[in-house]
C-alpha positions as CSV (number, residue, x, y, z in Angstrom):
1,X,109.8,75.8,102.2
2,X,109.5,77.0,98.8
3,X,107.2,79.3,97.7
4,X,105.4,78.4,94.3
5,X,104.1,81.5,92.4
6,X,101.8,81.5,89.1
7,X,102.6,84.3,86.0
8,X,105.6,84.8,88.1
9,X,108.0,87.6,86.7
10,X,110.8,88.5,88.5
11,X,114.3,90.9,88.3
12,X,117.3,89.2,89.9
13,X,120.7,90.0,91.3
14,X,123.5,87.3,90.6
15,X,126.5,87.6,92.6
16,X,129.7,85.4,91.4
17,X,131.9,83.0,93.8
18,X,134.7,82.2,91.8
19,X,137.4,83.5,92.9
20,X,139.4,84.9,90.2
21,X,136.0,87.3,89.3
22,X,134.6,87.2,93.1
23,X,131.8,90.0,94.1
24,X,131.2,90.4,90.3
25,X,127.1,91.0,90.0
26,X,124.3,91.0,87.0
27,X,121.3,91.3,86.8
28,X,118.3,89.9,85.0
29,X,114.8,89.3,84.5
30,X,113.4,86.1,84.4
31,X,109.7,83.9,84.7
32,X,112.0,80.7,86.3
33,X,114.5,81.5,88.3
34,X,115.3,78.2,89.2
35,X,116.0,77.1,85.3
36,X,117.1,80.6,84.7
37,X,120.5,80.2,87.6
38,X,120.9,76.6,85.8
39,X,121.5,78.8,82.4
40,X,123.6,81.2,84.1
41,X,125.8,78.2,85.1
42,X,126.3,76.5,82.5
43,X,126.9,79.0,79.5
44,X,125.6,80.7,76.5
45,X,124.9,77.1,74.8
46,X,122.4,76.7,77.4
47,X,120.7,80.2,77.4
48,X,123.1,81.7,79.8
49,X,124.1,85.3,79.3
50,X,127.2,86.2,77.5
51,X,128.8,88.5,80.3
52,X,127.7,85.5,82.5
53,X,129.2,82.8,80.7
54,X,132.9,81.1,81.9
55,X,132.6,83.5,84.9
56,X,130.5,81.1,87.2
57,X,129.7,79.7,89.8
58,X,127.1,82.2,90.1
59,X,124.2,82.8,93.0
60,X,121.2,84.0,92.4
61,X,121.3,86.0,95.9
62,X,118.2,89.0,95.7
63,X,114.8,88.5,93.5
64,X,112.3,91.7,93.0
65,X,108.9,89.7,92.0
66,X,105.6,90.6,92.0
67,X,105.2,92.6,88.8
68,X,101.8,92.5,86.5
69,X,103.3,91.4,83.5
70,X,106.8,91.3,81.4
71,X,107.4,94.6,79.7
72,X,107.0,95.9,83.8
73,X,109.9,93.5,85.3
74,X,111.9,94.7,81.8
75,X,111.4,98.0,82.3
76,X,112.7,97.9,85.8
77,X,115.6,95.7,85.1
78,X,116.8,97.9,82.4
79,X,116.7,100.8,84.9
80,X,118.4,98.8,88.0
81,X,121.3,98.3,84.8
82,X,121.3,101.2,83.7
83,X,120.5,103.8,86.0
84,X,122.6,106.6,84.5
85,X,120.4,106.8,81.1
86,X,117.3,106.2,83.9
87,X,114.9,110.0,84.6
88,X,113.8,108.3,87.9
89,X,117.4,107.7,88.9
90,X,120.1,109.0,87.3
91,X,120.0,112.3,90.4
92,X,121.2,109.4,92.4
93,X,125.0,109.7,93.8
94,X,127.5,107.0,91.4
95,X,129.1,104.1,92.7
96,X,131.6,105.2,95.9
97,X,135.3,103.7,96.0
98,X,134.1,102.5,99.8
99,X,131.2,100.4,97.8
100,X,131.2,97.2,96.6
101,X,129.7,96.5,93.3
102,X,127.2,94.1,95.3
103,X,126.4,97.5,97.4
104,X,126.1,100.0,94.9
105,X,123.6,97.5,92.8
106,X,121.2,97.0,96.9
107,X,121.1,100.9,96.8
108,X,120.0,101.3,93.6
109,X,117.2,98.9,94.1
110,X,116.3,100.7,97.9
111,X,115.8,103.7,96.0
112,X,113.8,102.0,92.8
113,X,111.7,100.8,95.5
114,X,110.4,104.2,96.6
115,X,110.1,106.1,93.5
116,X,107.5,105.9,90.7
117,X,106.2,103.9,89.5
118,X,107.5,100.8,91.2
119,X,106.7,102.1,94.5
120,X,102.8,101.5,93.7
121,X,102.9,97.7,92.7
122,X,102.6,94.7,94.6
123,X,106.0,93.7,94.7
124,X,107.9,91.2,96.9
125,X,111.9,91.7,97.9
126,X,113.1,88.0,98.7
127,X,116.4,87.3,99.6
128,X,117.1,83.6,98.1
129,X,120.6,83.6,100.2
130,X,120.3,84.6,103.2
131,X,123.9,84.6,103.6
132,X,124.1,87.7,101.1
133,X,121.9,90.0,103.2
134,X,121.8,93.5,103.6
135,X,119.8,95.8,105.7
136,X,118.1,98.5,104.3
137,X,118.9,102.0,105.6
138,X,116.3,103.2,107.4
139,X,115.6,106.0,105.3
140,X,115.3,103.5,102.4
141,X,113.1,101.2,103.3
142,X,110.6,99.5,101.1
143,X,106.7,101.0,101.1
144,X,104.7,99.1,103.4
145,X,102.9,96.9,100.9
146,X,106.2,95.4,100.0
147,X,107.2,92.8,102.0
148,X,110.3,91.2,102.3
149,X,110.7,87.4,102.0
150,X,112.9,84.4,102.4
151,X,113.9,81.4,101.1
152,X,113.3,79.7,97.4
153,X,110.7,80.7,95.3
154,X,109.8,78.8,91.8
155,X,107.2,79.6,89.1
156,X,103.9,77.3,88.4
157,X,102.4,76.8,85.7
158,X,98.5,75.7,85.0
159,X,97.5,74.2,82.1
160,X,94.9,76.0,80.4
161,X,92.4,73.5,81.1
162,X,93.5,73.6,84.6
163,X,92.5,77.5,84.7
164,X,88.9,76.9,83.2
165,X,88.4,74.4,85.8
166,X,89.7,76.8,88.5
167,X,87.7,79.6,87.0
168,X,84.4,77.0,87.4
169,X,84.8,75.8,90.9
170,X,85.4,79.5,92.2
171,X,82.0,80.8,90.3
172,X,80.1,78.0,91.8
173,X,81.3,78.3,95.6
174,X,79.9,81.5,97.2
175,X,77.9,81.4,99.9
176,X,74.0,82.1,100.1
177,X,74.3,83.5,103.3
178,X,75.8,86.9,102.9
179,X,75.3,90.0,105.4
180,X,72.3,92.9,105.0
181,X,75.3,95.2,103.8
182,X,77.1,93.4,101.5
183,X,74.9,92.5,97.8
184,X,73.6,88.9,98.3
185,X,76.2,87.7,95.5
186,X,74.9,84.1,94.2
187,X,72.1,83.2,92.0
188,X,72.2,79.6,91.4
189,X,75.5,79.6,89.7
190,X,76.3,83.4,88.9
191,X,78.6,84.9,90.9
192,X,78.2,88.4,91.0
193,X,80.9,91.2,91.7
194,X,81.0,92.6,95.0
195,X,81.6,96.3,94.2
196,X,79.7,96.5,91.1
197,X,77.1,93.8,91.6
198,X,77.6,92.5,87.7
199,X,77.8,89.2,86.4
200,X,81.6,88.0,86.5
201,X,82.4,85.9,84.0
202,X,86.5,86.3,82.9
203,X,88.5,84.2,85.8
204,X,91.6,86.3,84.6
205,X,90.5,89.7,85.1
206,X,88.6,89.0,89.1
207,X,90.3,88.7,92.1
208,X,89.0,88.2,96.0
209,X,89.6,88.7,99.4
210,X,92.6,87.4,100.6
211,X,91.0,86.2,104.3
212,X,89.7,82.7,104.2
213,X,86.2,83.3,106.1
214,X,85.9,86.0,103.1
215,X,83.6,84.8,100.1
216,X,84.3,87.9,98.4
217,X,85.0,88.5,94.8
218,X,85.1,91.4,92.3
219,X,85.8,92.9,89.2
220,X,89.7,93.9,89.0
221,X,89.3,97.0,87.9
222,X,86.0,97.8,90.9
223,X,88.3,96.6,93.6
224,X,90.7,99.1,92.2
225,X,88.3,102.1,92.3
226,X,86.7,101.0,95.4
227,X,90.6,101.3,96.9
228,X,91.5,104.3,95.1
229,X,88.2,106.5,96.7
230,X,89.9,107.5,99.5
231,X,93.3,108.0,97.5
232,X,92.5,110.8,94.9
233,X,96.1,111.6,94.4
234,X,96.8,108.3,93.5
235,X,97.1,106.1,90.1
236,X,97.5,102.8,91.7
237,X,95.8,101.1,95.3
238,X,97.5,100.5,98.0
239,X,95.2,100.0,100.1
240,X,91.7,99.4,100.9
241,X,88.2,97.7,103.2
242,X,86.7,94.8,101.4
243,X,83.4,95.2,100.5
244,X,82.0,92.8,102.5
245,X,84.1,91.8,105.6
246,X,85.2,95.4,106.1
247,X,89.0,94.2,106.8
248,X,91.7,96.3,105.7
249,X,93.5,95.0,102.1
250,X,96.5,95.8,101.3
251,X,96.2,96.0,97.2
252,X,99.5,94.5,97.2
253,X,98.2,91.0,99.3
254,X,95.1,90.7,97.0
255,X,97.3,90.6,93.5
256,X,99.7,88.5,95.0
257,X,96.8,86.0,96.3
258,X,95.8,86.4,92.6
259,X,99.3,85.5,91.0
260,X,99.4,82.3,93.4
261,X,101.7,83.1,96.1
262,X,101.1,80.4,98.9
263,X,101.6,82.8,101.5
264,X,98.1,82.8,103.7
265,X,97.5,86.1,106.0
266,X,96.0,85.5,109.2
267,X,91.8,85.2,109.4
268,X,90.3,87.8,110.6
269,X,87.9,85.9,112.8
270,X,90.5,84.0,114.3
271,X,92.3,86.8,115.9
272,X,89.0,88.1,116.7
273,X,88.4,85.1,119.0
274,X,91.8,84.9,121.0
């Protein structure tokens, strides 16, 4: 199945099948990776990369997505390519004669994983060839808000008229019957934040619970200090209760939900009840 993912931006490994240039790799950022392979494959005249370019067939085998906007995926590409000239990785030992390129480029990326700043964000590892993959050590793995993924993944887009209408239907659908400890949340049609109790009003800048029994919905920027409480050491969530079901969030679940990734976690209340 393919996953569809709104403002998707994403940093991707490529690794080449023709023979004469087998196990060469690159990598790249890219908001649609299915047009972006296409480009890859059929040249410069069609957007591909030069050092790309007469070299193919190409797969696009590893994608690193999740990030909050483009200059964050750039910045991490540009470190996973050059991680020499990088301050967060250039301690890290060169490329071994026992590696192959493909290799080296995996255990650059285990390590990005786990350092600063990328180690905070919501990010996704998703192997689009399962063919290609490799394990990560096991003193290497990714943090536990990262998960790792499989299969195809494409970008969607909504129009903008599509968003306002989104941004409608959500302020009009909470429920009236909220709990003694949570804020009762809906007056006619305002929908109020659940951490700060004020008026929400910008679709863009709210995002909810991820559990589907869960009417919740906040400020951005609340849910993030409501995570961070417990966390003083810490710039970015990882972690957290909603405000009103008491479940435990992972930060990384509730911006992904927000982005559009399909994926559904299971509802509380139904494991409750088996």
């Amino acid at each position: 199945m393919v996953v569809e993912i709104e403002n998707f931006y994403g940093v991707y490994l490529l690794y080449c099948t023709n023979p004469k240039y087998k196990g060469r790799t690159y990598i790249g950022f890219t908001n649609d990776p299915k047009r972006r392979i296409k480009q890859h494959n059929t040249g410069t005249k069609a957007g591909g990369a030069r050092r790309t370019s007469g070299k193919g067939p190409w797969e696009m085998v590893l994608i690193i997505h999740g990030f909050p906007n483009n200059i964050s995926a750039l910045r991490f590409e540009w470190a996973w390519q050059h991680p020499d000239k990088s301050r967060r990785l250039r301690h890290l030992p060169k490329k071994s004669s026992r590696e192959t390129a493909f290799q080296h480029k995996f255990r650059l990326v285990s390590n990005m994983l786990r350092v600063g700043p990328w180690c905070k964000l919501p990010l996704t590892v998703r192997w689009l060839k399962q063919e290609y993959m490799l394990e990560f050590d096991p003193l290497l793995q990714p943090p536990n808000h990262m998960p790792i993924a499989y299969g195809p993944v494409q970008s969607k887009k909504l129009k903008k008229n599509k968003v306002k209408s989104v941004a409608k239907e959500t302020q009009s659908s909470q429920d009236d019957d909220d709990e003694d400890d949570f804020v009762h949340l809906s007056q006619g049609r305002v929908t109020r934040c659940g951490v700060c109790v004020k008026r929400l009003q910008d679709f863009d800048s709210q995002v909810s619970c991820v559990h589907p029994s869960c009417s919740m919905k906040a400020h951005l920027t609340c849910l993030a200090r409501h995570f961070l409480r417990r966390a003083e050491d810490s710039l970015l969530p990882v972690e957290g209760t909603c405000p009103k079901c008491k479940v435990s969030l992972l930060w990384g679940e509730v911006i992904r939900q927000k982005l559009g990734c399909q994926d559904v976690p299971p509802d509380p209340d139904d494991q409750a009840s088996q």
